[in-house]
C-alpha positions as CSV (number, residue, x, y, z in Angstrom):
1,X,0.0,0.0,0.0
2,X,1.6,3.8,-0.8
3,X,1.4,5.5,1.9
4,X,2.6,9.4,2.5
5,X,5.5,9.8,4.9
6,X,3.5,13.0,6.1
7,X,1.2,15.6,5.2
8,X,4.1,17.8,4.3
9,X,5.6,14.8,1.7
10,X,1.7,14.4,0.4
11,X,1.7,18.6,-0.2
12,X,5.3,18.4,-1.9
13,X,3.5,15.9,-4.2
14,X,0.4,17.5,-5.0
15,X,2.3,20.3,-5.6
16,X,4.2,19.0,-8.2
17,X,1.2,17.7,-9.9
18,X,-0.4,20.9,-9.8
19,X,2.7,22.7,-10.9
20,X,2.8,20.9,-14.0
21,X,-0.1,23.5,-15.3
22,X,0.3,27.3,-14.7
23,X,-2.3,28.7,-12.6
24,X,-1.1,32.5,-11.7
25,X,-4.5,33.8,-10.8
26,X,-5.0,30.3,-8.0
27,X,-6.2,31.1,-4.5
28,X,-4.9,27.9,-2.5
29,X,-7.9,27.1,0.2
30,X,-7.0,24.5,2.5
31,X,-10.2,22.9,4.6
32,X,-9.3,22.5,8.5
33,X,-7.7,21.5,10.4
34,X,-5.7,18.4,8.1
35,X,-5.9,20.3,5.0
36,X,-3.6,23.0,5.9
37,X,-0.5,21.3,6.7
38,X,-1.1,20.1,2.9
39,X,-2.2,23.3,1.5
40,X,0.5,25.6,3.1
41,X,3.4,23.6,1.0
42,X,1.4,23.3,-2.4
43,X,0.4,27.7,-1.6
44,X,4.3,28.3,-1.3
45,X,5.3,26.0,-4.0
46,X,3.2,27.8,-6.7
47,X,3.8,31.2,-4.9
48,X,-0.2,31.5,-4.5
49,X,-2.0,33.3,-1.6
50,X,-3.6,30.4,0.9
51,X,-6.8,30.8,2.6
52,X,-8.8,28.6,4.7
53,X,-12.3,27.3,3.8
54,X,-14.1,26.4,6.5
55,X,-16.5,23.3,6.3
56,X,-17.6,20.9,9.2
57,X,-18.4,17.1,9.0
58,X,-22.2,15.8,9.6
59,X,-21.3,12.5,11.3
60,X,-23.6,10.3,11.9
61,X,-24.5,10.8,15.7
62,X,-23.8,6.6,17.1
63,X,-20.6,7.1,14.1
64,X,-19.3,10.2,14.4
65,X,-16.4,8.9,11.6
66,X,-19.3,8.3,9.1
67,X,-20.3,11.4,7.5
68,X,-24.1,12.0,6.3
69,X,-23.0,15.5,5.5
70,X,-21.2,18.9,6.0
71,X,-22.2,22.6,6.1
72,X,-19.7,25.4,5.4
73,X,-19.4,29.0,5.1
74,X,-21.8,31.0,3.2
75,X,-24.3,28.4,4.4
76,X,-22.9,25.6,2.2
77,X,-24.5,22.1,2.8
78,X,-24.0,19.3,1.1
79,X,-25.5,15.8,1.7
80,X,-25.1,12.2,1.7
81,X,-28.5,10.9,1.1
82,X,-27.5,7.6,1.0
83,X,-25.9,7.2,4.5
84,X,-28.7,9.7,5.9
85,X,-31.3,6.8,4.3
86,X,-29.2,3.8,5.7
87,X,-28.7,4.8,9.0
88,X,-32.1,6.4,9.4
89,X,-31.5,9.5,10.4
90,X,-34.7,11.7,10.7
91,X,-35.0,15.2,10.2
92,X,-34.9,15.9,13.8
93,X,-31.9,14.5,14.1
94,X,-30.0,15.9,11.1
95,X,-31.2,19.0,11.8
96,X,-29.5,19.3,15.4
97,X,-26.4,18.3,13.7
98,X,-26.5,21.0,11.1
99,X,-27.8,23.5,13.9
100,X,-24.3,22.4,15.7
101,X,-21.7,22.4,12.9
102,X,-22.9,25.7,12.1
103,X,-22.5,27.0,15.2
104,X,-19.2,25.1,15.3
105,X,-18.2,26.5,11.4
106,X,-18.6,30.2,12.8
107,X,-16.6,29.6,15.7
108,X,-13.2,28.7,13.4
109,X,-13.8,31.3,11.1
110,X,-13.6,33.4,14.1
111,X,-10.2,31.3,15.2
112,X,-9.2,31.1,12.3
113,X,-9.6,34.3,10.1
114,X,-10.5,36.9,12.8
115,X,-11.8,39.8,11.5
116,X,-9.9,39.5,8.3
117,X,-12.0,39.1,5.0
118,X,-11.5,36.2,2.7
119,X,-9.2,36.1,-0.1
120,X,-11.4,37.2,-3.1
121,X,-11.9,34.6,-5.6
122,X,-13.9,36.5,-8.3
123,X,-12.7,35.3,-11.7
124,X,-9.8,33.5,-9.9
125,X,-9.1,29.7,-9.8
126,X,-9.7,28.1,-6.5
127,X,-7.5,24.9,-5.3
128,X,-9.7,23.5,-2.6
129,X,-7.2,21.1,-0.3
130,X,-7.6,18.4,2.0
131,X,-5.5,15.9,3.6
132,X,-7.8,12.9,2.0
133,X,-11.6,12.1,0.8
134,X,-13.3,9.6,2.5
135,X,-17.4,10.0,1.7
136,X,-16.7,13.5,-0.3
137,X,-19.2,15.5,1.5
138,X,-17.2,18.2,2.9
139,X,-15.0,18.5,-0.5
140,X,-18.4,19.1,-2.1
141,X,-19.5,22.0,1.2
142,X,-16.0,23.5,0.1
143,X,-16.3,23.8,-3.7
144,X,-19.5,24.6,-3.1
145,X,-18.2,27.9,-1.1
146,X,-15.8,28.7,-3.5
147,X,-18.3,28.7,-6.0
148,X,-20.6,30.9,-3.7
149,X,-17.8,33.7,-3.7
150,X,-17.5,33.7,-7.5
151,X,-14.9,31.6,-8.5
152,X,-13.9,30.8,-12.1
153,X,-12.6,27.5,-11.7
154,X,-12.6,25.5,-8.8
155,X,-10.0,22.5,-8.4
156,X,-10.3,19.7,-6.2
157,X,-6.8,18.6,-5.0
158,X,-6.2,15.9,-2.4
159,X,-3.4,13.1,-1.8
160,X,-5.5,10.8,-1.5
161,X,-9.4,9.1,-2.0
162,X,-11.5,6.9,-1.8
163,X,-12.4,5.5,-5.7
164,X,-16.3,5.6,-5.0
165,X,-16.3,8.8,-3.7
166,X,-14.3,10.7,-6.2
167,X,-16.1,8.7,-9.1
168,X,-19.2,10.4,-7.4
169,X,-17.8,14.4,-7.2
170,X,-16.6,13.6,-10.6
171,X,-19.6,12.6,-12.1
172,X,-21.2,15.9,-10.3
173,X,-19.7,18.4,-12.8
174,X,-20.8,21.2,-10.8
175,X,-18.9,20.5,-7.6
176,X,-15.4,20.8,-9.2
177,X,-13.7,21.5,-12.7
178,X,-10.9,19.2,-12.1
179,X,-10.0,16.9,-9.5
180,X,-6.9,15.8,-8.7
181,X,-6.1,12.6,-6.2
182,X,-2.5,10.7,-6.0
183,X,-4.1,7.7,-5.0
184,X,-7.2,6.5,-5.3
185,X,-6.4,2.6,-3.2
186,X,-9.1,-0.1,-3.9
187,X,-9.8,-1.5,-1.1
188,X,-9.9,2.1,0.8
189,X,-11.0,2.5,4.5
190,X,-9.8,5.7,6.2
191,X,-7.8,8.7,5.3
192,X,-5.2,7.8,8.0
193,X,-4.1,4.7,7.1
194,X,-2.3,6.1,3.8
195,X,0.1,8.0,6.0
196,X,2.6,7.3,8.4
197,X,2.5,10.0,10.5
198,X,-1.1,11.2,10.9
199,X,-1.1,13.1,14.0
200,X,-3.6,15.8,14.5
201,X,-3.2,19.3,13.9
202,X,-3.7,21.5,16.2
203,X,-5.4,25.3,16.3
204,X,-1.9,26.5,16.7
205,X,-0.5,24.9,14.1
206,X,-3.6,25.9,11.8
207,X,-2.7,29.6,12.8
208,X,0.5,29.5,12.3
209,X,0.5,28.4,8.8
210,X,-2.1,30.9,7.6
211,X,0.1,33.5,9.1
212,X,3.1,31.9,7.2
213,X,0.7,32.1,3.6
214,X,0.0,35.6,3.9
């Protein structure tokens, strides 16, 4: 099984791959908190602002792991009707859970960004960035910003993926332009287990970076 050394390793990677196209109007947006690690190397290679894109997982309340969903800024959902429909979930339920994450999404934009604004993306090409897609609900919350603050082009650009789940944002032509995955392993059960080091980032860390990009 390939597995990354690291998040830093996975965004010297990406970056190459994304380097191999010039993009000098690209707005790097990393989506917290494993994203960034990625996203800060691939902003610095391409000499690109970085931004962070905040979106928050729906997990399925007895499976927090399992997402149904995510919401993101600008009031961004998107949905996993299939796991929502095979784990039951009613519309209390998911409702509570949106209701939370929101809460929870304008808490780290307040960590996160402060009182600065966004990058703007009008008429620019957006690099969305995560450390992995699993069910592809919150890569679809984050394009689905980017889109929402006028974006040419938005790019989808991760390490690593599940097959099923980028087959699904690819057949959805309106979530991203182009989507970019090193590995997409049959056989895929977590993010985590195609990395050796997979420690959690931490607020700090996040902050840090941003600070760095600017």
């Amino acid at each position: 099984m390939d597995r990354f050394r690291d998040r830093d390793e996975a965004g010297r990677l990406l970056a190459d791959r994304l380097a191999e196209q010039a993009r000098p109007d690209a707005v790097v947006l990393a989506l917290p908190r494993g994203g960034v690690p990625v996203a800060a190397v691939i902003a610095a290679r391409l000499g690109v602002p970085l931004d962070v894109l905040v979106v928050r997982k729906l997990g399925v309340p007895w499976h927090p792991e399992l997402a149904m969903g995510a919401v993101g800024e600008e009031g961004a959902t998107a949905l996993n009707d299939d796991v929502i429909a095979a784990a039951r979930i009613d519309e209390t339920a998911l409702q509570g859970a949106i209701a939370r994450e929101r809460s929870e999404v304008t808490r780290r934009v307040d960590r996160f960004r402060g009182a600065r604004p966004p990058v703007p993306l009008s008429g620019r090409t957006a690099i969305i960035v995560d450390d992995g897609v699993a069910t592809g609900a919150t890569a679809r919350a984050g394009c689905a910003v980017a889109r929402l603050r006028g974006a040419a082009s938005v790019v989808l650009a991760v390490p690593v993926g599940a097959p099923a789940a980028l087959r699904d944002l690819r057949d959805l032509r309106e979530v991203a332009d182009e989507i970019i995955c090193l590995h997409e392993p049959p056989g895929f059960m977590a993010v985590g287990m195609h990395y050796l080091d997979f420690r959690q980032v931490e607020d700090a860390e996040v902050g840090r970076l941003l600070r760095a990009g600017r």
